[in-house]
C-alpha positions in Angstrom: 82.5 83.1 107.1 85.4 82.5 108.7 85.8 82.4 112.5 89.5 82.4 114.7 91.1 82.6 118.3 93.6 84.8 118.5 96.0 85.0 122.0 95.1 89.0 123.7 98.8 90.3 122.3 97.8 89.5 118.4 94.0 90.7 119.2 95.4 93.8 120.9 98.1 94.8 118.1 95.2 94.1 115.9 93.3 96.5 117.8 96.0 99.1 117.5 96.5 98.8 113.8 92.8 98.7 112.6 92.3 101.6 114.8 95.2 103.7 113.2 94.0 102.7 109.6 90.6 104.0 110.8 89.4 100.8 110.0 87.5 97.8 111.7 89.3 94.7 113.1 87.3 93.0 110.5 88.0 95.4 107.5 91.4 95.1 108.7 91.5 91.1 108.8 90.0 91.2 105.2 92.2 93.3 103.8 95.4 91.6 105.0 94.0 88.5 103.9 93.5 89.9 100.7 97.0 91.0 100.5 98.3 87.7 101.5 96.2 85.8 99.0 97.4 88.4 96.1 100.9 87.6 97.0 100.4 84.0 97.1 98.7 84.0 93.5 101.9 86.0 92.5 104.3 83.7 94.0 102.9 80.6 92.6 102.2 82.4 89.1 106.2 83.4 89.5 107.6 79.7 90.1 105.6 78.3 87.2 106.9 80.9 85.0 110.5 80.1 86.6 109.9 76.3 85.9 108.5 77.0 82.2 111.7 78.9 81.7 113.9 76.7 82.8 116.8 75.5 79.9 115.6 78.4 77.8 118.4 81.5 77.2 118.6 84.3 79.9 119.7 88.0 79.2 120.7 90.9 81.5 118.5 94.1 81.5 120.8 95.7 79.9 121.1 93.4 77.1 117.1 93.6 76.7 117.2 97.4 76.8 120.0 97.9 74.4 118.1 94.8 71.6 114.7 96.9 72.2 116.7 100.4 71.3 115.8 101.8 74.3 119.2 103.2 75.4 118.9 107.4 76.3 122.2 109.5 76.4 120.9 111.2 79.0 118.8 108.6 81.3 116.0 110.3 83.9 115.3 108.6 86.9 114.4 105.2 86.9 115.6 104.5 83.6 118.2 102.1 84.9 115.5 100.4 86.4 113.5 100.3 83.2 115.3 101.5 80.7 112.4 103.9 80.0 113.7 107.6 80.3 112.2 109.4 83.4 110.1 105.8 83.9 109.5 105.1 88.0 108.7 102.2 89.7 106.2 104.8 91.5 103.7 104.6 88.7 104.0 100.7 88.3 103.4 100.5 92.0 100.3 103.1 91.7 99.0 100.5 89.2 99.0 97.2 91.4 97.6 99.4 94.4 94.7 100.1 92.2 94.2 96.2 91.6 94.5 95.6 94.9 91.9 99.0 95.7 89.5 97.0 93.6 89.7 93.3 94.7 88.7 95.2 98.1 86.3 97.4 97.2 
């Protein structure tokens, strides 16, 4: 349990944005909490990754794409992204919403 003050213009935008998720201020607090704490894991899990790397070669996407064969001569969308014909970052997004769907479920 977790109790906090906060000044009438954060409680009343609060107000506003719970109501317009059609959610409670609660259900609203959790959730961004949630959110914040996801991004914080990812953070920290991305700067020990960064600091394990460091002195070790680096490579372009391009370089990776062309060494894993998977060039197309005629790219869809997202495949400069990915290098994956007709690949979006829509799907990858779908797939960390659903995470998140579940953390909060």
């Amino acid at each position: 349990m977790v109790e906090l003050y906060l000044e009438p213009e954060v409680e009343s935008l609060l107000e506003r944005f719970a109501t317009q998720a059609g959610q409670t201020k609660a259900e609203f607090v959790r959730r961004a909490v949630l959110d914040c704490l996801e991004d914080r894991e990812d953070y920290e899990i991305g700067i020990a990754a960064l600091k394990e790397s460091e002195g070790q070669p680096t490579y372009t996407l391009e370089e990776v794409v062309r060494s894993l064969g998977l060039e197309s001569d005629t790219p869809g969308e997202g495949a400069k992204a990915t290098g994956k014909p007709g690949h979006s970052r829509a799907a990858a997004n779908r797939q960390v919403s659903e995470r998140k769907a579940t953390r909060v479920a």
